[in-house]
N, CA, C, O and CB atoms as a CASP TS submission, in Angstrom:
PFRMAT TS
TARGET T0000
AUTHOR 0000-0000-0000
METHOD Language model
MODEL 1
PARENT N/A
ATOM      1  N   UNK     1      31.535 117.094  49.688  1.00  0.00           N
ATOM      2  CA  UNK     1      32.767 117.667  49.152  1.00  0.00           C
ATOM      3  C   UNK     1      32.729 117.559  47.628  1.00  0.00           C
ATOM      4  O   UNK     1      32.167 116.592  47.114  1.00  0.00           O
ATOM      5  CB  UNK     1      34.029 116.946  49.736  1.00  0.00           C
ATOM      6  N   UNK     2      33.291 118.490  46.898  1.00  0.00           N
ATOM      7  CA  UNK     2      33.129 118.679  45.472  1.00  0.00           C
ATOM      8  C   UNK     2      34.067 118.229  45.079  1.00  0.00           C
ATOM      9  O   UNK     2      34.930 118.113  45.949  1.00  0.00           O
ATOM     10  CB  UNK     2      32.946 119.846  44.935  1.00  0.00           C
ATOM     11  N   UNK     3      34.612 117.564  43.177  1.00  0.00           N
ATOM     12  CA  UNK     3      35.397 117.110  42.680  1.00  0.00           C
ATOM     13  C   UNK     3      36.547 117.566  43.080  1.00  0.00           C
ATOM     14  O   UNK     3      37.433 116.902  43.616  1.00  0.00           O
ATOM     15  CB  UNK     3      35.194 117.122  41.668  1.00  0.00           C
ATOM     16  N   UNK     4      36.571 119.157  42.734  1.00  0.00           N
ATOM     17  CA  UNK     4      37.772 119.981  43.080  1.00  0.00           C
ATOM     18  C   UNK     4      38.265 119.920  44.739  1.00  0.00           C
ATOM     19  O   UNK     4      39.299 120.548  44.964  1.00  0.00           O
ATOM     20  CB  UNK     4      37.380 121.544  42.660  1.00  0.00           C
ATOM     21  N   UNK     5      37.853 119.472  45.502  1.00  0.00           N
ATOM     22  CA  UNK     5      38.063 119.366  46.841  1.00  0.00           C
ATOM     23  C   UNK     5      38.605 118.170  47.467  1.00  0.00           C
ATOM     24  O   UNK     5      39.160 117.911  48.535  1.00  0.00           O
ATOM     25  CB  UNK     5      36.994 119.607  47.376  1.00  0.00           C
ATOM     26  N   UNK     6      38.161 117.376  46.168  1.00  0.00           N
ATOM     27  CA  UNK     6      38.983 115.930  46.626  1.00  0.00           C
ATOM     28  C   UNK     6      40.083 115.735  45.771  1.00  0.00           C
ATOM     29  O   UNK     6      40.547 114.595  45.773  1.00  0.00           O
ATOM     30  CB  UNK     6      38.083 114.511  46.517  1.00  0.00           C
ATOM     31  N   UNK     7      40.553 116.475  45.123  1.00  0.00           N
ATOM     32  CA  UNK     7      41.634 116.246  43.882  1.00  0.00           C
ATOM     33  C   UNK     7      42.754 117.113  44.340  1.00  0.00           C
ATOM     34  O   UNK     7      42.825 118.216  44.882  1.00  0.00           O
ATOM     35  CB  UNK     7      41.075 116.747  42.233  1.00  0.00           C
ATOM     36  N   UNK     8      43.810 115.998  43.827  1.00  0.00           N
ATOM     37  CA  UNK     8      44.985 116.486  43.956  1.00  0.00           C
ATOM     38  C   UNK     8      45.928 117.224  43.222  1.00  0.00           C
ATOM     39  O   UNK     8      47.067 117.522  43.580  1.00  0.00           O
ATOM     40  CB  UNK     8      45.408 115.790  44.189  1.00  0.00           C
ATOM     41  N   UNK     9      45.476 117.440  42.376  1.00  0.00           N
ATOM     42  CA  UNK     9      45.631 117.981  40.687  1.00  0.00           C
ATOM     43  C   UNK     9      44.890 118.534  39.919  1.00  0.00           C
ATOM     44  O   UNK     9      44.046 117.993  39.205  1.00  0.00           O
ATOM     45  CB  UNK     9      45.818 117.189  39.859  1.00  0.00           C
ATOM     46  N   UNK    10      45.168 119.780  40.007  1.00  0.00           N
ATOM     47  CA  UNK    10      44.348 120.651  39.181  1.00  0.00           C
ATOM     48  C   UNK    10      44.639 121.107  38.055  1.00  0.00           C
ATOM     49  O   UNK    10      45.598 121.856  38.241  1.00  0.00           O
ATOM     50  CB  UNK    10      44.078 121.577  39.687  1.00  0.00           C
ATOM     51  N   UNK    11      44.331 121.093  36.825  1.00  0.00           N
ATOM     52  CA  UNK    11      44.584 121.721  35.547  1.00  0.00           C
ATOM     53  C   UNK    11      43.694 122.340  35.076  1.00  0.00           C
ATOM     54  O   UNK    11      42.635 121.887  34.641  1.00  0.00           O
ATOM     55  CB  UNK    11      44.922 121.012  34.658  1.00  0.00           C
ATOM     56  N   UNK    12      44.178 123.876  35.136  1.00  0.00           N
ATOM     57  CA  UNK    12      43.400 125.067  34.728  1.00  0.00           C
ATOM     58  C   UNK    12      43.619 125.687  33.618  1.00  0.00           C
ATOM     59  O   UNK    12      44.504 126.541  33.663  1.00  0.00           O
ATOM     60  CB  UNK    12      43.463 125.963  35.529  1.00  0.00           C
ATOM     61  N   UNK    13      42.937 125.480  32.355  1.00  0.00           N
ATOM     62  CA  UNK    13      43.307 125.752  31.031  1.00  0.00           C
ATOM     63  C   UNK    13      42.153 127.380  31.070  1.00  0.00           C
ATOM     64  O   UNK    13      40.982 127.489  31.432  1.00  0.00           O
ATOM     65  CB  UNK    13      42.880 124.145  29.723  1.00  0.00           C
ATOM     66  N   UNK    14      43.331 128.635  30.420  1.00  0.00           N
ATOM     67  CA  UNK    14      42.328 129.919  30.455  1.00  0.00           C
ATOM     68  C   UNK    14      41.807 130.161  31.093  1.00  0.00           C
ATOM     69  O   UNK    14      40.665 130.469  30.753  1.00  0.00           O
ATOM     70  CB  UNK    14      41.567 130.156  29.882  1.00  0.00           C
ATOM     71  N   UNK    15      42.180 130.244  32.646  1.00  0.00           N
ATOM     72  CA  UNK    15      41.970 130.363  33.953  1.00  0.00           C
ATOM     73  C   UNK    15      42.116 131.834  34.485  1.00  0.00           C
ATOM     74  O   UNK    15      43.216 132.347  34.281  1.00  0.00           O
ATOM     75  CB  UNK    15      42.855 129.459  34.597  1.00  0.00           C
ATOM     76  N   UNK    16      41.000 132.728  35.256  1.00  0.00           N
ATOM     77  CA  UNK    16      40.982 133.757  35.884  1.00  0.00           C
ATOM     78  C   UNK    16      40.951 133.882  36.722  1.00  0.00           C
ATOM     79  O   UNK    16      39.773 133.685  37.017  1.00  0.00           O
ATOM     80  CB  UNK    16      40.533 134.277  35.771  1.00  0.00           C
ATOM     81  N   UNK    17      41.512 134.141  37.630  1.00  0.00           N
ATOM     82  CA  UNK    17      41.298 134.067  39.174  1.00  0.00           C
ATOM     83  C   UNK    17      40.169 135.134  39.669  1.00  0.00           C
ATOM     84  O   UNK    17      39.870 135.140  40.863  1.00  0.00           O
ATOM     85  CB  UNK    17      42.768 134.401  39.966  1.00  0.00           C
ATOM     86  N   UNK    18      39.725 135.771  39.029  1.00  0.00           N
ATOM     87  CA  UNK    18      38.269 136.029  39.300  1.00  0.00           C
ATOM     88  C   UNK    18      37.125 135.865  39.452  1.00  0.00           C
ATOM     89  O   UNK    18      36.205 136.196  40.199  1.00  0.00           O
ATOM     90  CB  UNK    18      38.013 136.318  39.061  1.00  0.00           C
ATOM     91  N   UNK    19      37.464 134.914  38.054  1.00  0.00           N
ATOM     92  CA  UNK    19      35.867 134.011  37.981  1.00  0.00           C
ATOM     93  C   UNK    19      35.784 133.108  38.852  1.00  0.00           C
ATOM     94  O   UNK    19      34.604 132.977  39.177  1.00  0.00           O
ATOM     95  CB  UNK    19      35.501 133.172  36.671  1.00  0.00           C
ATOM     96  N   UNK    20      36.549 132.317  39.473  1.00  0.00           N
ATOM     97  CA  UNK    20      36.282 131.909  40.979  1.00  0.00           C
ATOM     98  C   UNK    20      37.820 131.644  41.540  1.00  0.00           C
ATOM     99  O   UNK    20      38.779 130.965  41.173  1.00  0.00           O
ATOM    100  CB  UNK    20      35.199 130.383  41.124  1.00  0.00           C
ATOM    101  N   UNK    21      37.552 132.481  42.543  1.00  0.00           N
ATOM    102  CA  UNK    21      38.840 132.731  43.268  1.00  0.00           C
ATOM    103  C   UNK    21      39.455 131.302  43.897  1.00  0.00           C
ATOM    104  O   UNK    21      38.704 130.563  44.533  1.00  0.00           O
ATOM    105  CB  UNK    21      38.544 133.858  44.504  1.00  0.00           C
ATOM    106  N   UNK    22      41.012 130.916  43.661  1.00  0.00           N
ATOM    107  CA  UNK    22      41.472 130.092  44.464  1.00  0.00           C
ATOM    108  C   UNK    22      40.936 129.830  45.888  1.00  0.00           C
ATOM    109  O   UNK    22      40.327 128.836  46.283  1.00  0.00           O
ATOM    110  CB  UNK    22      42.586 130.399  44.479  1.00  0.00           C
ATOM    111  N   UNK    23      41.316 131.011  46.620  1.00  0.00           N
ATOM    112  CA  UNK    23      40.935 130.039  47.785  1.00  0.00           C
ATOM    113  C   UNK    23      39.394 129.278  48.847  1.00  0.00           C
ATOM    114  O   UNK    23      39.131 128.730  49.917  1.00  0.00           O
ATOM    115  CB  UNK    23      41.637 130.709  48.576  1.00  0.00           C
ATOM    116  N   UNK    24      38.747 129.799  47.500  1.00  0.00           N
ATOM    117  CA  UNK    24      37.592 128.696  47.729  1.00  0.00           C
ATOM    118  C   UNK    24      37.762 127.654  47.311  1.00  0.00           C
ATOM    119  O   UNK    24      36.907 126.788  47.498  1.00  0.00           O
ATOM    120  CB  UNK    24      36.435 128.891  47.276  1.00  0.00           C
ATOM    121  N   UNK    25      39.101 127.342  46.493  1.00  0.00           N
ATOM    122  CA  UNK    25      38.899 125.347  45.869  1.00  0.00           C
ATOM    123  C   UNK    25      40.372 125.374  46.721  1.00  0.00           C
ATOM    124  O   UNK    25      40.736 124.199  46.741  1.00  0.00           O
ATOM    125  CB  UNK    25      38.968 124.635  43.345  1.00  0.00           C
ATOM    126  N   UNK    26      41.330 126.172  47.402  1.00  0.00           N
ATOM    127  CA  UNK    26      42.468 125.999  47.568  1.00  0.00           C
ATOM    128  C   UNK    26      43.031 126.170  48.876  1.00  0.00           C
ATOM    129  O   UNK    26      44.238 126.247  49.106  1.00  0.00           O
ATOM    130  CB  UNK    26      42.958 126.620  46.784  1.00  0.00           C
ATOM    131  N   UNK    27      41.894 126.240  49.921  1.00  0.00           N
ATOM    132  CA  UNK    27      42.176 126.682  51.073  1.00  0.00           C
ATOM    133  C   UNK    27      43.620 126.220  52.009  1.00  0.00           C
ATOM    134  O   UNK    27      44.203 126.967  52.795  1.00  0.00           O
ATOM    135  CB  UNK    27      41.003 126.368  51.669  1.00  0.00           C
ATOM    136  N   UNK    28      43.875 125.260  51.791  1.00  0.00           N
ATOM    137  CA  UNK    28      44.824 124.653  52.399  1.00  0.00           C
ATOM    138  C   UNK    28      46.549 124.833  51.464  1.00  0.00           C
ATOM    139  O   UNK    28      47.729 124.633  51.750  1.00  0.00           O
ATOM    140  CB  UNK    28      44.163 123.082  52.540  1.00  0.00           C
ATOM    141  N   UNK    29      45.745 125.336  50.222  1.00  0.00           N
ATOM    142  CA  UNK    29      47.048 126.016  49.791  1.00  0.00           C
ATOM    143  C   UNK    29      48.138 124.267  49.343  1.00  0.00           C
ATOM    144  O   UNK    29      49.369 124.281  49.324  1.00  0.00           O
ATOM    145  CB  UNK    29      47.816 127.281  51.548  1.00  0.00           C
ATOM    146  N   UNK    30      47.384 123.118  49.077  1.00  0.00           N
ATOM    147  CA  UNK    30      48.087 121.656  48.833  1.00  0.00           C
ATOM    148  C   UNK    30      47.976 121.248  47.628  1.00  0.00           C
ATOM    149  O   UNK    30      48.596 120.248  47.268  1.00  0.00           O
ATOM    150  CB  UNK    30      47.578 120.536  49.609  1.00  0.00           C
ATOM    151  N   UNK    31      47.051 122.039  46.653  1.00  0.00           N
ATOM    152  CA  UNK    31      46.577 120.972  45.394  1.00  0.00           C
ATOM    153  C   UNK    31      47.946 121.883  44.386  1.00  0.00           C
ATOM    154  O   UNK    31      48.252 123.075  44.419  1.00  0.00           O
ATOM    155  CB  UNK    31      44.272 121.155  44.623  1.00  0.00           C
ATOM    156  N   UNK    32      48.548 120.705  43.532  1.00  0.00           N
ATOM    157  CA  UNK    32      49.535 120.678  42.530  1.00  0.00           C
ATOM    158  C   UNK    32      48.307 121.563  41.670  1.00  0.00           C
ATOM    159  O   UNK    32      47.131 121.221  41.546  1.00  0.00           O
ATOM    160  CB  UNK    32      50.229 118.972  41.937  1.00  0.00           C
ATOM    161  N   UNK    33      48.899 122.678  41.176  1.00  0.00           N
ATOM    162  CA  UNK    33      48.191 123.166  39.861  1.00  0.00           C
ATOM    163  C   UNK    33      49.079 123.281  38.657  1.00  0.00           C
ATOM    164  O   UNK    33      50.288 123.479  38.768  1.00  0.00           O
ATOM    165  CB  UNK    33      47.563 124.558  40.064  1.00  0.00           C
ATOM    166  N   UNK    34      48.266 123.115  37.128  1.00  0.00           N
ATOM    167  CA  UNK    34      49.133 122.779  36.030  1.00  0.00           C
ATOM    168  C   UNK    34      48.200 123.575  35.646  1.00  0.00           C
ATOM    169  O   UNK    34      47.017 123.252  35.537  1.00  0.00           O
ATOM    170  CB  UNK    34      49.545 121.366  35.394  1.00  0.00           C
ATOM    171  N   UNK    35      48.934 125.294  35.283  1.00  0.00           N
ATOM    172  CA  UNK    35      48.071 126.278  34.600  1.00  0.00           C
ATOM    173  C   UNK    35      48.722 126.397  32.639  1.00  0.00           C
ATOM    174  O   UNK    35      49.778 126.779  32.134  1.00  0.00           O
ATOM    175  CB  UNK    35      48.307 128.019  35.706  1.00  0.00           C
ATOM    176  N   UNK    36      47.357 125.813  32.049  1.00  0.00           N
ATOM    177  CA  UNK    36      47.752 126.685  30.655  1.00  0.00           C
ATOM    178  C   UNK    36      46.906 127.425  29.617  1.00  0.00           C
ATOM    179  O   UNK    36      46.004 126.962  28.919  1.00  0.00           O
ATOM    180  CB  UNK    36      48.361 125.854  29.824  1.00  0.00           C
ATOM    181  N   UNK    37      47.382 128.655  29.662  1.00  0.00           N
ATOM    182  CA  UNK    37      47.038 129.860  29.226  1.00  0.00           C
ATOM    183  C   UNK    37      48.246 130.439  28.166  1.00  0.00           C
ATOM    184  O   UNK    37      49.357 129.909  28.188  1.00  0.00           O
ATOM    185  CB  UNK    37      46.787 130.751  30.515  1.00  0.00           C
ATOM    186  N   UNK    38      47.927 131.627  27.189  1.00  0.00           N
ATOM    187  CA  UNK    38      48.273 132.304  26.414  1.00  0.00           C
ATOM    188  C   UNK    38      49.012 133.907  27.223  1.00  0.00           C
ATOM    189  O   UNK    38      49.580 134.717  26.490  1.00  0.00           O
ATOM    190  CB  UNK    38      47.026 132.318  25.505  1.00  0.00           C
ATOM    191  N   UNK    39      48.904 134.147  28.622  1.00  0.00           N
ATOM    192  CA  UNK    39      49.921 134.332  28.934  1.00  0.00           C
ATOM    193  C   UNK    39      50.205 133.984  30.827  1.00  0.00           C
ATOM    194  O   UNK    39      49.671 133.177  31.588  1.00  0.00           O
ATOM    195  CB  UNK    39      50.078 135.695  28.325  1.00  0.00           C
ATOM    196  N   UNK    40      50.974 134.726  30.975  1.00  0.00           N
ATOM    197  CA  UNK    40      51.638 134.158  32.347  1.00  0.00           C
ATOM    198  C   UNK    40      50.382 133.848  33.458  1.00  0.00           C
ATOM    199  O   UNK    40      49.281 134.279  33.117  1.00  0.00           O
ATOM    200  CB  UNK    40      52.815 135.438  33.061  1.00  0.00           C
ATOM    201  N   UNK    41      50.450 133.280  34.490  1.00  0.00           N
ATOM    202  CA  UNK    41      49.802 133.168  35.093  1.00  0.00           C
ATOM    203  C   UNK    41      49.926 134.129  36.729  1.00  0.00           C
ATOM    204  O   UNK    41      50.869 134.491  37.432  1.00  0.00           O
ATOM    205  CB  UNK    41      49.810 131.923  34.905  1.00  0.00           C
ATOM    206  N   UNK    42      48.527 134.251  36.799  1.00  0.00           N
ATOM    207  CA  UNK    42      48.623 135.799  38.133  1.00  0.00           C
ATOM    208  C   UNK    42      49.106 134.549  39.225  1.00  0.00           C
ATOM    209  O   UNK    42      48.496 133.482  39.155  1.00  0.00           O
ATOM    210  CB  UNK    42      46.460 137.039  38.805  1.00  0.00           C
ATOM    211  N   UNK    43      49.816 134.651  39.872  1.00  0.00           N
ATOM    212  CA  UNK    43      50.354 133.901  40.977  1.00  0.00           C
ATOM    213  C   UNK    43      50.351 134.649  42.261  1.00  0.00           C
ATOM    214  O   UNK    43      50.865 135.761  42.378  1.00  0.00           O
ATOM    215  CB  UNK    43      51.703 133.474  40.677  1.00  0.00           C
ATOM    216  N   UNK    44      49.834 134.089  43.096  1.00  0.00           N
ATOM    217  CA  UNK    44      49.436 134.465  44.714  1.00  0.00           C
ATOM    218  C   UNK    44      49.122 133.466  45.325  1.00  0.00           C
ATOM    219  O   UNK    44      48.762 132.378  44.873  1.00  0.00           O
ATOM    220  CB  UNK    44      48.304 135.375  45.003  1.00  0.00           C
ATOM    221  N   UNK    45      49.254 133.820  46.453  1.00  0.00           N
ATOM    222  CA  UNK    45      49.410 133.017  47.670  1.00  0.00           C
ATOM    223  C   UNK    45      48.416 131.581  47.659  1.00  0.00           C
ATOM    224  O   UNK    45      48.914 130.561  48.134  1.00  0.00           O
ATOM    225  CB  UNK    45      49.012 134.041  48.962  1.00  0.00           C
ATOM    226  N   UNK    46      47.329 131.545  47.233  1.00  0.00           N
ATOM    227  CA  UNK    46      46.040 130.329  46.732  1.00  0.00           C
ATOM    228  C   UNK    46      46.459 129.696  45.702  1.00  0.00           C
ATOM    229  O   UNK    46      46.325 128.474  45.640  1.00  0.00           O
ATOM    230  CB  UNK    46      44.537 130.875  46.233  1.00  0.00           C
ATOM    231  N   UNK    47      47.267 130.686  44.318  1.00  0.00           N
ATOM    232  CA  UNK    47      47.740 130.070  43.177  1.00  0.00           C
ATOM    233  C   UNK    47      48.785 130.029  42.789  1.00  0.00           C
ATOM    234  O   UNK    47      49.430 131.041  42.516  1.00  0.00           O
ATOM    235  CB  UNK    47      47.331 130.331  42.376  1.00  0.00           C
ATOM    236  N   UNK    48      49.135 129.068  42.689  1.00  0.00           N
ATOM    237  CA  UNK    48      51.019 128.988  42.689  1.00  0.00           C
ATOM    238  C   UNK    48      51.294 127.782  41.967  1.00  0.00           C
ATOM    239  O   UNK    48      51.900 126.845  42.486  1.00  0.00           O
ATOM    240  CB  UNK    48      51.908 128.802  44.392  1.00  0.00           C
ATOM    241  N   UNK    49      50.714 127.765  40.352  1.00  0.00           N
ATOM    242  CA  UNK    49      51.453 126.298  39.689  1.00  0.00           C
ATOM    243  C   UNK    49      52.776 126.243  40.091  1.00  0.00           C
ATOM    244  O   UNK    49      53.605 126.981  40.624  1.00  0.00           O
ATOM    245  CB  UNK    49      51.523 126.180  37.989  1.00  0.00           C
ATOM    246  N   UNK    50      52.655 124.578  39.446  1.00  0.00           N
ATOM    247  CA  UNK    50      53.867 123.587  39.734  1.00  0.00           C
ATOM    248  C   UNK    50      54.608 123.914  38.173  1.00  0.00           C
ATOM    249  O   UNK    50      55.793 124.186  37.982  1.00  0.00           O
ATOM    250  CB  UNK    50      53.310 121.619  40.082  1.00  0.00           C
ATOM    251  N   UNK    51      53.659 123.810  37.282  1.00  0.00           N
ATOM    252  CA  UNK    51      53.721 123.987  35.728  1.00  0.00           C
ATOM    253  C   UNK    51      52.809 124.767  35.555  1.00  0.00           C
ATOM    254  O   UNK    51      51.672 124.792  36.027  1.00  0.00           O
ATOM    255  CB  UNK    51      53.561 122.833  34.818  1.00  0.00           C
ATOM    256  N   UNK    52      53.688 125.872  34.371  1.00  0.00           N
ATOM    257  CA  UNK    52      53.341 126.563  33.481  1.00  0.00           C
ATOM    258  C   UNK    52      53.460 126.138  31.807  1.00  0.00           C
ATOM    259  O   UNK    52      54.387 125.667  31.147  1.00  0.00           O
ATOM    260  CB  UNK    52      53.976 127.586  33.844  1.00  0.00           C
ATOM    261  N   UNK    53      52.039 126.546  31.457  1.00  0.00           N
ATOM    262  CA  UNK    53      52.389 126.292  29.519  1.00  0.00           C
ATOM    263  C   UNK    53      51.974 127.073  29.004  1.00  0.00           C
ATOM    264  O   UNK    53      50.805 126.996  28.626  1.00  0.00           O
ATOM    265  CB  UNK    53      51.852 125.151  28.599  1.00  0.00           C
ATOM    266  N   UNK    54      52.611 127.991  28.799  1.00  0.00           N
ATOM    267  CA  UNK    54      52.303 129.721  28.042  1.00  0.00           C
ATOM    268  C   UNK    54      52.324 129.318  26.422  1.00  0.00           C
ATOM    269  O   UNK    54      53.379 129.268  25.790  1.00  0.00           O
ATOM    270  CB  UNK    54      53.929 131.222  28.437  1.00  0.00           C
ATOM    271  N   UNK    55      50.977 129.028  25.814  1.00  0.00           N
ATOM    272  CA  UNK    55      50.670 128.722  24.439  1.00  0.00           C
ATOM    273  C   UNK    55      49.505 129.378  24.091  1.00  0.00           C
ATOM    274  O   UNK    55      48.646 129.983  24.732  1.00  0.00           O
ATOM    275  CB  UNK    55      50.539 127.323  24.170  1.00  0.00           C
ATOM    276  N   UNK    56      49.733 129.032  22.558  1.00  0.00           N
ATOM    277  CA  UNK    56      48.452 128.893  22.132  1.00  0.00           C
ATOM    278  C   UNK    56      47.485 127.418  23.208  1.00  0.00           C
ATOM    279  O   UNK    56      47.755 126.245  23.464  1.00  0.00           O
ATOM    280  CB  UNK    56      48.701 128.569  20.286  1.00  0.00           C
ATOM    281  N   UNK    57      46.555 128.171  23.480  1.00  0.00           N
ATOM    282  CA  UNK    57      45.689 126.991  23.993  1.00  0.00           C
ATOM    283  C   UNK    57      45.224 125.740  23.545  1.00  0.00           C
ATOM    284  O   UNK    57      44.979 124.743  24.224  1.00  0.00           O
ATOM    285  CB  UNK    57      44.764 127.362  24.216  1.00  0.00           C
ATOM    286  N   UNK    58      45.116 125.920  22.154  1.00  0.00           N
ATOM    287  CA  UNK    58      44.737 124.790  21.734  1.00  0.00           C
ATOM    288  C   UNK    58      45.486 124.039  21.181  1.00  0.00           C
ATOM    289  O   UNK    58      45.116 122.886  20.955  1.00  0.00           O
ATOM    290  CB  UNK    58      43.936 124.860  21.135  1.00  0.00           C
ATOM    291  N   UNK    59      47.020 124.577  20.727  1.00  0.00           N
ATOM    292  CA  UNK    59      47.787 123.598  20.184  1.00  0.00           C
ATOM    293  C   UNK    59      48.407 123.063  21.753  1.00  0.00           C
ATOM    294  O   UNK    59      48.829 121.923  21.948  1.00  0.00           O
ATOM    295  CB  UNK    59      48.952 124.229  18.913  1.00  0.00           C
ATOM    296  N   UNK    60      48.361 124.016  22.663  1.00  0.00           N
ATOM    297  CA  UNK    60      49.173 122.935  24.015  1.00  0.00           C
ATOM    298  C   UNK    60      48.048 121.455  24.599  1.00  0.00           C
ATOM    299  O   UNK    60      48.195 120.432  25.269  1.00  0.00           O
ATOM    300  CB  UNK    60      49.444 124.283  25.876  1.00  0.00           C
ATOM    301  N   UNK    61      47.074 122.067  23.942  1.00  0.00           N
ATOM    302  CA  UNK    61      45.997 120.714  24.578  1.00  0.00           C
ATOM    303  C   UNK    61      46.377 119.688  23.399  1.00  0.00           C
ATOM    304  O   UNK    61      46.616 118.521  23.708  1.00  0.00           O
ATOM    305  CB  UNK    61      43.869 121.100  24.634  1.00  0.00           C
ATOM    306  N   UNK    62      46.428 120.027  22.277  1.00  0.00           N
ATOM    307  CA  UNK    62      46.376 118.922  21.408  1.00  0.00           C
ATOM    308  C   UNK    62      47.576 118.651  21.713  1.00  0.00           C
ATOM    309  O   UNK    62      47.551 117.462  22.032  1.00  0.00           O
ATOM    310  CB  UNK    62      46.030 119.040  19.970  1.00  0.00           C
ATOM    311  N   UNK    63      48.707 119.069  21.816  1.00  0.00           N
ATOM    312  CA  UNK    63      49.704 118.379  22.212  1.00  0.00           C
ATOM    313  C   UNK    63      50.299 117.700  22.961  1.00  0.00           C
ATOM    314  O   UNK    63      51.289 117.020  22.693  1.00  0.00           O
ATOM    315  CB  UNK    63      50.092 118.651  22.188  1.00  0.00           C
ATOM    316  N   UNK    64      49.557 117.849  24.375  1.00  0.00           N
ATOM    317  CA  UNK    64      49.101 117.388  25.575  1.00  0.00           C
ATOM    318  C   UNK    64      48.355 115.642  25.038  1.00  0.00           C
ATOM    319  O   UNK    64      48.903 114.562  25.257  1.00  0.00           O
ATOM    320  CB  UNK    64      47.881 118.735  26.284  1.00  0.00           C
ATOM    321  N   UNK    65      47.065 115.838  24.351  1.00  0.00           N
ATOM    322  CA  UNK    65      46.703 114.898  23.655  1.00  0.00           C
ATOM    323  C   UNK    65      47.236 113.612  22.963  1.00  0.00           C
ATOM    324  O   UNK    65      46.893 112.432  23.031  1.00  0.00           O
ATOM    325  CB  UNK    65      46.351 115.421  23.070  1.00  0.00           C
ATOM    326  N   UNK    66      48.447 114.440  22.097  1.00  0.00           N
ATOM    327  CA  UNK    66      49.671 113.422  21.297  1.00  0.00           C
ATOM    328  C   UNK    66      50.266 112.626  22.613  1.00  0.00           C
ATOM    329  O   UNK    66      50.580 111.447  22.450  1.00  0.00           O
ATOM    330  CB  UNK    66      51.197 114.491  20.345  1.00  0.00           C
ATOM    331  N   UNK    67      50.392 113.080  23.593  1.00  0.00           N
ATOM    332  CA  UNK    67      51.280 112.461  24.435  1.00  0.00           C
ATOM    333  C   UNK    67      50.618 111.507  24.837  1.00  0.00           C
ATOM    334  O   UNK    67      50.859 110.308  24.693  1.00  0.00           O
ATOM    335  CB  UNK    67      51.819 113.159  25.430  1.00  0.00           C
ATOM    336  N   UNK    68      49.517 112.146  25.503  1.00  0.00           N
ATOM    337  CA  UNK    68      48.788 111.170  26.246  1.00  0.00           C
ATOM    338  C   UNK    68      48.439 109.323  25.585  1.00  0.00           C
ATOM    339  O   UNK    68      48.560 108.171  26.000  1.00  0.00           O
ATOM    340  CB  UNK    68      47.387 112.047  26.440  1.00  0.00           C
ATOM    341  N   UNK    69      47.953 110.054  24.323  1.00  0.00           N
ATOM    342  CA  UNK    69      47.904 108.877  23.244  1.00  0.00           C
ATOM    343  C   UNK    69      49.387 108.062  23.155  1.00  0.00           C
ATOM    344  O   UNK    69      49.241 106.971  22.604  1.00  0.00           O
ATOM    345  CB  UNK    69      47.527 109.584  21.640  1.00  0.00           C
ATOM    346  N   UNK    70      50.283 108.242  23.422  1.00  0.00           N
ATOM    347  CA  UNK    70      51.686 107.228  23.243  1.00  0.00           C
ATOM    348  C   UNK    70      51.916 106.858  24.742  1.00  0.00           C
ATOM    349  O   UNK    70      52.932 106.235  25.051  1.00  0.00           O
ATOM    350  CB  UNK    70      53.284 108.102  22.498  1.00  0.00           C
ATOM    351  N   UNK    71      51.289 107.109  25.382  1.00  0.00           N
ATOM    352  CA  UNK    71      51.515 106.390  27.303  1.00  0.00           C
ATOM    353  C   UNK    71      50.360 105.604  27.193  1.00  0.00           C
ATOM    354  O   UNK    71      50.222 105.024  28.270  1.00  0.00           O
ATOM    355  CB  UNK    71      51.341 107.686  29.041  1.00  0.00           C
ATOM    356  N   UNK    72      48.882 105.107  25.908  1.00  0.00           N
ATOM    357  CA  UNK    72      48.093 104.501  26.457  1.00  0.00           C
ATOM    358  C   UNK    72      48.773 103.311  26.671  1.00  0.00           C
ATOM    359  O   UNK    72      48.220 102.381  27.259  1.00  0.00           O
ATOM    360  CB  UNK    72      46.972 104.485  25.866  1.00  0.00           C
TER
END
């Protein structure tokens, strides 16, 4: 079983659902996804975030970052 298969949490930064389709990592339709991209996310039945962060990509990671750094 692969990383993505044992995880419960997925975060998909600039994510296509083409380049590999949900329901090969999503079959069961259970893993929490946290999509962030620059715009909305294609949502269907395999992909269905919990959270959305419609940004610039790189300032939502670095900002993502700031946080993380004040919970160490």
């Amino acid at each position: 079983m692969s990383a993505i298969g044992k995880a419960d949490l997925i975060i998909t930064i600039g994510y296509d659902i083409a380049e590999y389709a949900p329901e090969f990592w999503n079959q069961s339709k259970n893993k929490t996804i946290i999509d962030i991209d620059f715009s909305p996310a294609e949502v269907y039945e395999y992909y269905q975030p919990k959270v959305e962060i419609i940004s610039d990509i790189s300032g939502a990671i670095w900002a993502l970052n700031i946080e993380a750094e004040k919970n160490r």
